[in-house]
C-alpha positions as CSV (number, residue, x, y, z in Angstrom):
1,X,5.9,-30.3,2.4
2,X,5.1,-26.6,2.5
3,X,8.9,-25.9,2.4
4,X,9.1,-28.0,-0.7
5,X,6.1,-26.6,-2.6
6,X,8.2,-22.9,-2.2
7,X,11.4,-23.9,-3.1
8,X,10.3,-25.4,-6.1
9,X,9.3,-22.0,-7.3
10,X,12.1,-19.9,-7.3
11,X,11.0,-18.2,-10.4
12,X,8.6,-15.7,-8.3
13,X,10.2,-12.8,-6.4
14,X,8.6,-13.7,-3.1
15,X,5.7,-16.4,-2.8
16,X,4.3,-17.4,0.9
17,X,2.9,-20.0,1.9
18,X,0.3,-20.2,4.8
19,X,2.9,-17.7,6.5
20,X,1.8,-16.9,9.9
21,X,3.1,-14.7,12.7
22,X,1.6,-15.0,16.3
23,X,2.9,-12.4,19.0
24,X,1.7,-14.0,22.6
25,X,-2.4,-14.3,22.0
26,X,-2.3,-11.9,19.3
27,X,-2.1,-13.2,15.3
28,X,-0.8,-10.1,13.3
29,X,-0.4,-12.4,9.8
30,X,-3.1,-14.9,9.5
31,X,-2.4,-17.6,6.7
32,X,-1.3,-15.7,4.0
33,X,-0.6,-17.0,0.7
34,X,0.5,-15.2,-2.5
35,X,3.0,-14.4,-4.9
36,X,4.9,-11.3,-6.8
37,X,6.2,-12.2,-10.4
38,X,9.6,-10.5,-10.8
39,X,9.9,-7.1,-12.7
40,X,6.3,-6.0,-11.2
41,X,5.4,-3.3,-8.7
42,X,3.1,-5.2,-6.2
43,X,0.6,-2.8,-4.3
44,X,0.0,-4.5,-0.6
45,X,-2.8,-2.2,0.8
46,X,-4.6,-2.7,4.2
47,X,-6.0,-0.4,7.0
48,X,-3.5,0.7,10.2
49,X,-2.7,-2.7,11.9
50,X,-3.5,-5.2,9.5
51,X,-0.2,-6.8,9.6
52,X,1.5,-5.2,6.1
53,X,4.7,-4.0,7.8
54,X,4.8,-7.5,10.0
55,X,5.3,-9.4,6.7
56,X,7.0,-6.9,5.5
57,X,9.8,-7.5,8.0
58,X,9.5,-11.2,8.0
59,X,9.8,-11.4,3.9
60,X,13.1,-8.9,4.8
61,X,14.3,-11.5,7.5
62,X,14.2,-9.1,10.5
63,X,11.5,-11.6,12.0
64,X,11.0,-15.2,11.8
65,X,7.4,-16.7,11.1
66,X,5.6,-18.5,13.6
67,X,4.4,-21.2,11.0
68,X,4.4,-21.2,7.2
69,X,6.7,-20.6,4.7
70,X,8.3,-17.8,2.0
71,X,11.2,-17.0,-0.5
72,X,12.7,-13.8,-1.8
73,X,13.9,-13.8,-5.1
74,X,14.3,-17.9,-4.5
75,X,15.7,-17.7,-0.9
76,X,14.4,-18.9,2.3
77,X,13.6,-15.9,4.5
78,X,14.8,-18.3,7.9
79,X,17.6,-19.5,6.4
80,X,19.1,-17.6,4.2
81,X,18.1,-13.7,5.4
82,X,22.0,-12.8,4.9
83,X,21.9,-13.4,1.1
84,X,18.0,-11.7,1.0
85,X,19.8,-8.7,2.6
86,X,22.8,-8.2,0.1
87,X,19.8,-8.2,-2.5
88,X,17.1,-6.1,-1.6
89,X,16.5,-2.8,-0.7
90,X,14.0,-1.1,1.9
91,X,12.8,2.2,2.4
92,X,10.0,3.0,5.5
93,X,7.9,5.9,5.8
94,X,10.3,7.8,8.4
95,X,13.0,7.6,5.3
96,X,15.4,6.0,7.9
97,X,18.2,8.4,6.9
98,X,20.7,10.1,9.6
99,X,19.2,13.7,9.8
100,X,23.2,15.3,11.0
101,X,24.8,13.6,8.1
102,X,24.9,15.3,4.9
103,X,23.2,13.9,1.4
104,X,26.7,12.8,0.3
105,X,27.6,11.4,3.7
106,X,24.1,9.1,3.5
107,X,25.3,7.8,0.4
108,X,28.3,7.1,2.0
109,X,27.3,5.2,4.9
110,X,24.5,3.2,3.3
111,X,27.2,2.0,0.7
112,X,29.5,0.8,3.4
113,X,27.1,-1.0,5.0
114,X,26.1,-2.7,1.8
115,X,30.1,-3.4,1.3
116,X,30.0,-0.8,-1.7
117,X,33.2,1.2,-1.6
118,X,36.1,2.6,-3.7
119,X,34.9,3.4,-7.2
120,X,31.8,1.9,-7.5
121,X,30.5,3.9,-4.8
122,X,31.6,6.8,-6.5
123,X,29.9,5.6,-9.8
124,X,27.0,5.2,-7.8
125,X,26.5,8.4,-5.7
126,X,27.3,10.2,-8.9
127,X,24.5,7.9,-10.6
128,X,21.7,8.8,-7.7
129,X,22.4,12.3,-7.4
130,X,21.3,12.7,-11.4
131,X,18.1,10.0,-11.3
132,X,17.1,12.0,-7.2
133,X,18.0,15.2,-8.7
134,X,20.4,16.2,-5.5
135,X,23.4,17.6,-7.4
136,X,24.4,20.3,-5.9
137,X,22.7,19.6,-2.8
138,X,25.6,16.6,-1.8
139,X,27.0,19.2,1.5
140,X,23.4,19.7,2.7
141,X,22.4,17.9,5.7
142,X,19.5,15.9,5.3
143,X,17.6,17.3,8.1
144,X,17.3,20.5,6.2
145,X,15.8,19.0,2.9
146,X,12.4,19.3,2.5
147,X,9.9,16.2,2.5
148,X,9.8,15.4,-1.5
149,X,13.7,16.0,-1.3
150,X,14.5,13.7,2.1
151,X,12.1,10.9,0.4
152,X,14.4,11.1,-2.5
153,X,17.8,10.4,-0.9
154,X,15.9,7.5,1.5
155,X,15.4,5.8,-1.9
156,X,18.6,6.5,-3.4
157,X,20.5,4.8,-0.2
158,X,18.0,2.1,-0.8
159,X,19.3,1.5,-4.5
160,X,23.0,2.4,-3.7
161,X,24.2,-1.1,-4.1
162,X,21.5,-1.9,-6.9
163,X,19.4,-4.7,-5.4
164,X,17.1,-6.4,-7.6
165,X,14.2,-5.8,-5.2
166,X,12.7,-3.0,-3.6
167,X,10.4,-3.0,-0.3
168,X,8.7,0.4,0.3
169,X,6.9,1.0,3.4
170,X,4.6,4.0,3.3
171,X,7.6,5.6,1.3
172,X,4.8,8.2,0.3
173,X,3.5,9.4,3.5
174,X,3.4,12.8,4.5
175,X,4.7,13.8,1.0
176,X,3.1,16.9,-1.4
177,X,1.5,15.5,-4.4
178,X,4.1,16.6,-6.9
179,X,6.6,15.3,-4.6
180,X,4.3,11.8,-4.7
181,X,4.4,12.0,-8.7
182,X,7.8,12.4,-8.9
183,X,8.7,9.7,-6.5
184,X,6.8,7.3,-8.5
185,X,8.2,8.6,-11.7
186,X,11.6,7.2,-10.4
187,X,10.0,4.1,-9.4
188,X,8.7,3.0,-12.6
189,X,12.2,4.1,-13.7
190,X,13.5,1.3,-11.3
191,X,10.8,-1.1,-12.7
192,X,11.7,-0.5,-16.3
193,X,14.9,-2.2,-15.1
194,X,13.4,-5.5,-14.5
195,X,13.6,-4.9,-10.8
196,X,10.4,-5.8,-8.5
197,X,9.1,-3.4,-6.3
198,X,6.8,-4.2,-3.3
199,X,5.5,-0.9,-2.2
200,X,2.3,-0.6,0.9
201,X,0.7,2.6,0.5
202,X,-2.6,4.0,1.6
203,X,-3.2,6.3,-1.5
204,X,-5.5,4.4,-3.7
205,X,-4.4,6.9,-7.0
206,X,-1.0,5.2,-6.7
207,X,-2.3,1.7,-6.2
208,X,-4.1,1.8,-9.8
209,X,-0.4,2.2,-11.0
210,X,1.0,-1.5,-9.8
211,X,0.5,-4.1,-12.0
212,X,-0.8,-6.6,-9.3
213,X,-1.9,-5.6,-5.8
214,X,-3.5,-7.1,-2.7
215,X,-5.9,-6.0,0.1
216,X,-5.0,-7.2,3.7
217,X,-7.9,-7.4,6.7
218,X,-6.7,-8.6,10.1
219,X,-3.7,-10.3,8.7
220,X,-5.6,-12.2,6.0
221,X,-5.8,-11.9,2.2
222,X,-9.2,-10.8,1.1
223,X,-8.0,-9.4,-2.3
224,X,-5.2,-10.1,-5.2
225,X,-4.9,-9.2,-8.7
226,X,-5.2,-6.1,-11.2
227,X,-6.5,-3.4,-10.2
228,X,-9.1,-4.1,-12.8
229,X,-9.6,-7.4,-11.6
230,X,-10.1,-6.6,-8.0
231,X,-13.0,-3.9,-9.2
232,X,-14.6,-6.6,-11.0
233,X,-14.5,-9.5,-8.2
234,X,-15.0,-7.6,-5.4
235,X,-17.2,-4.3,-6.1
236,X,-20.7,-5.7,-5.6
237,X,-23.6,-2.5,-6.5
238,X,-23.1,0.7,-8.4
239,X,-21.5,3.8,-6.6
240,X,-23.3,7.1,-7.0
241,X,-21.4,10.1,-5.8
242,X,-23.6,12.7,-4.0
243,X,-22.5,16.3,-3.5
244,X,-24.0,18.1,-0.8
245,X,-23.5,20.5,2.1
246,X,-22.5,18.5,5.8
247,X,-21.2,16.0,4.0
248,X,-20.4,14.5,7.3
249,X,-23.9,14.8,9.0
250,X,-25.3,13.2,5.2
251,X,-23.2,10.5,5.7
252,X,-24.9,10.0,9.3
253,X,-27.8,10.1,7.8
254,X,-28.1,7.8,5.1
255,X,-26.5,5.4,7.5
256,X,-28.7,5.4,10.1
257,X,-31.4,4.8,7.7
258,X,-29.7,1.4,6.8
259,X,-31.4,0.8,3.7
260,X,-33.6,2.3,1.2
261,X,-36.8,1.6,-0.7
262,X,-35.8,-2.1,0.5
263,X,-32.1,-1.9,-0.6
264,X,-29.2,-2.4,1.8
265,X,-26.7,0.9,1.1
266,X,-23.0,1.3,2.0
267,X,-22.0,5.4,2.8
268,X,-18.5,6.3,2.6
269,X,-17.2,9.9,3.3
270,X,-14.7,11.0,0.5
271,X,-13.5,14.3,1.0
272,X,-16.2,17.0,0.6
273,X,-18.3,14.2,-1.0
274,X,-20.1,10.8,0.0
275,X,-20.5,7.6,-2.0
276,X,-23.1,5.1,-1.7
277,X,-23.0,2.3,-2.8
278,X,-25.3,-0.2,-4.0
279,X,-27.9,-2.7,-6.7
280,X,-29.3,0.2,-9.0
281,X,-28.3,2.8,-6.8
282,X,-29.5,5.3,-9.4
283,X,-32.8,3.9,-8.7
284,X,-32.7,5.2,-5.0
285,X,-32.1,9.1,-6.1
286,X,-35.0,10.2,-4.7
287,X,-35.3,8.2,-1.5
288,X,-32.0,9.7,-0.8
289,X,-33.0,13.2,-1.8
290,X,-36.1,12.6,0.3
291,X,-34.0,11.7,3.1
292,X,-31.2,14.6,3.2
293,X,-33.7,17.1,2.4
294,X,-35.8,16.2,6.0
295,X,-32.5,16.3,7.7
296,X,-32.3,20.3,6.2
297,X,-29.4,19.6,3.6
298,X,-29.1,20.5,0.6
299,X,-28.1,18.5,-2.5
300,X,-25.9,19.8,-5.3
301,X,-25.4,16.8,-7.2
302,X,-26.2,13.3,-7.3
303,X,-23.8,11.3,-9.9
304,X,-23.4,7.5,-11.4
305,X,-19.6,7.3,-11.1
306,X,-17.3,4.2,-11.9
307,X,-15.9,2.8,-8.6
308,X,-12.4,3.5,-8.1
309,X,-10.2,1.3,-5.7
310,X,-10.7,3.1,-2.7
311,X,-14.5,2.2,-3.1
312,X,-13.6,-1.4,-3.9
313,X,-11.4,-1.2,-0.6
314,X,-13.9,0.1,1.8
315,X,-15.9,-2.3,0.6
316,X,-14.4,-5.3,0.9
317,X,-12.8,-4.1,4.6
318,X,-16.3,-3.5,5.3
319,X,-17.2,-7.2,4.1
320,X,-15.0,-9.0,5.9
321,X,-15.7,-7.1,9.6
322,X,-19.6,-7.2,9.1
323,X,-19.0,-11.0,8.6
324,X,-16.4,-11.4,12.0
325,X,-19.4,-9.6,14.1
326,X,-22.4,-11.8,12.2
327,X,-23.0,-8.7,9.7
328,X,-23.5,-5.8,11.9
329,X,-21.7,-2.6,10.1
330,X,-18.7,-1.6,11.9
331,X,-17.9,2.2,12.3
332,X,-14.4,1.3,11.6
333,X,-14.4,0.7,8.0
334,X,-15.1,4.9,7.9
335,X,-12.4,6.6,5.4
């Protein structure tokens, strides 16, 4: 029955249904069920380890589930993982290029093993080279390209033989920020195409760009939607942005105190500042003034901000593990 109900919809670039993956005693995907609409770019966000490159690779075919079921642009991912292959391309975070080989000799080899050759592959090295921006950079060996440049030709062998879907692990990580805006600049250059793009990343600035995304927690869906819907269903409380000095010890602070003037808070660290989070929190200004200022810090700036994803994220991560441990914060949600 749960085979039938995704083969009937075909239309979607991948839908699951209660897809599971079990390793021994361990459940890395737990249940998930969702679908991307084709010609979108689908954020899947979730902390280290809660199983986004696990259905990653069984949506790819590389693993099989241990119960459930899902298509990729209307094929079974047990049955038919050949034909998913010939139409999809994949990109990790390590950019899964051959650091001895030059740019033009990546090309190369990715075509062939995609069963582009003669002059197509020549059309379409000469095609990536202008959209990467590597011409005159085709003898260089890819070990000596920098980050931003490397990332470039790991997507370009991913598009070599134009697949109508994209899967990007982490393809961001480790990358300078100009390099990141660039890189997405391409993307949306992909998208504009009509192609789907499934991209994980842990920067919550490029999250707000995909048209639907979803949060992951121990292999289960706790999120899915627009950005804009996620901040609406899932942020519960205000988020006021303190600037101070010890940002770290603040953080300490306000959450060994636990709550204030009767109010539960949430504390987050974000770089150099802190959010808290919570009903009214402009209310609680000075309880939270009173309370830095007897730990000897001092307070710059205290600001009502809109939440942005990454609040709406370590919230809802925080969420789901206060209720697996009976609503005891966990230290683990820090970011």
């Amino acid at each position: 029955m749960v085979a039938e109900q995704v083969t009937r919809e075909n239309h979607h670039a991948v839908q699951t249904v209660d897809l599971v993956k079990r390793f021994g005693d361990f459940t890395a995907v737990d249940g998930l069920t969702f679908t991307v609409e084709r010609g979108e770019i689908f954020g899947f966000l979730g902390p280290n380890g809660a199983g986004k490159t696990t259905t990653i690779r069984m949506l790819m075919g590389l693993i099989q589930p241990t119960s459930g079921s899902a298509t990729v642009l209307g094929l079974d991912v047990v049955r038919q993982t050949a034909e998913i292959r010939r139409r999809i391309g994949y990109m990790s975070q390590r950019f899964s290029l051959y650091n001895d080989l030059t740019v033009d000799e990546n090309l190369t080899f990715f075509g062939g093993a995609y069963d582009v050759r003669g002059e197509r592959l020549q059309e379409r090295k000469a095609d990536i080279l202008a959209m990467a921006g590597l011409v005159g950079r085709e003898r260089e060996l890819a070990k000596n390209l920098s980050g931003g440049w490397r990332q470039r030709l790991a997507l370009g062998c991913a598009l070599v033989h134009e697949p109508e879907m994209l899967f990007l692990d982490e393809p961001t990580a480790g990358v300078d920020p100009i390099s990141r805006r660039e890189f997405w600049d391409l993307l949306y250059r992909f998208a504009a195409q009509g192609r789907t793009i499934f991209v994980t990343t842990h920067y919550m600035d490029e999250a707000e760009h995909c048209a639907r995304l979803s949060f992951i927690q121990d292999g289960r869906l706790v999120a899915i939607g627009s950005p804009q819907e996620i901040k609406r269903e899932k942020m519960h409380g205000q988020v006021l942005e303190v600037e101070c000095d010890k940002p770290d010890l603040a953080m300490k602070r306000l959450r060994a105190a636990g709550s204030l003037a009767g109010r539960d808070i949430q504390v987050a660290l974000y770089g150099a500042s802190l959010h808290v989070v919570a009903e009214d929190v402009a209310d609680l200004r000075p309880a939270i003034k009173e309370t830095l200022t007897q730990a000897g810090l001092e307070i710059q700036s205290m600001e009502l901000i809109a939440p942005s994803l990454e609040d709406v994220f370590v919230a809802s991560v925080r969420d789901v593990e206060q209720s697996a441990v009976g609503g005891q914060p966990s230290a683990s949600a820090d970011h």
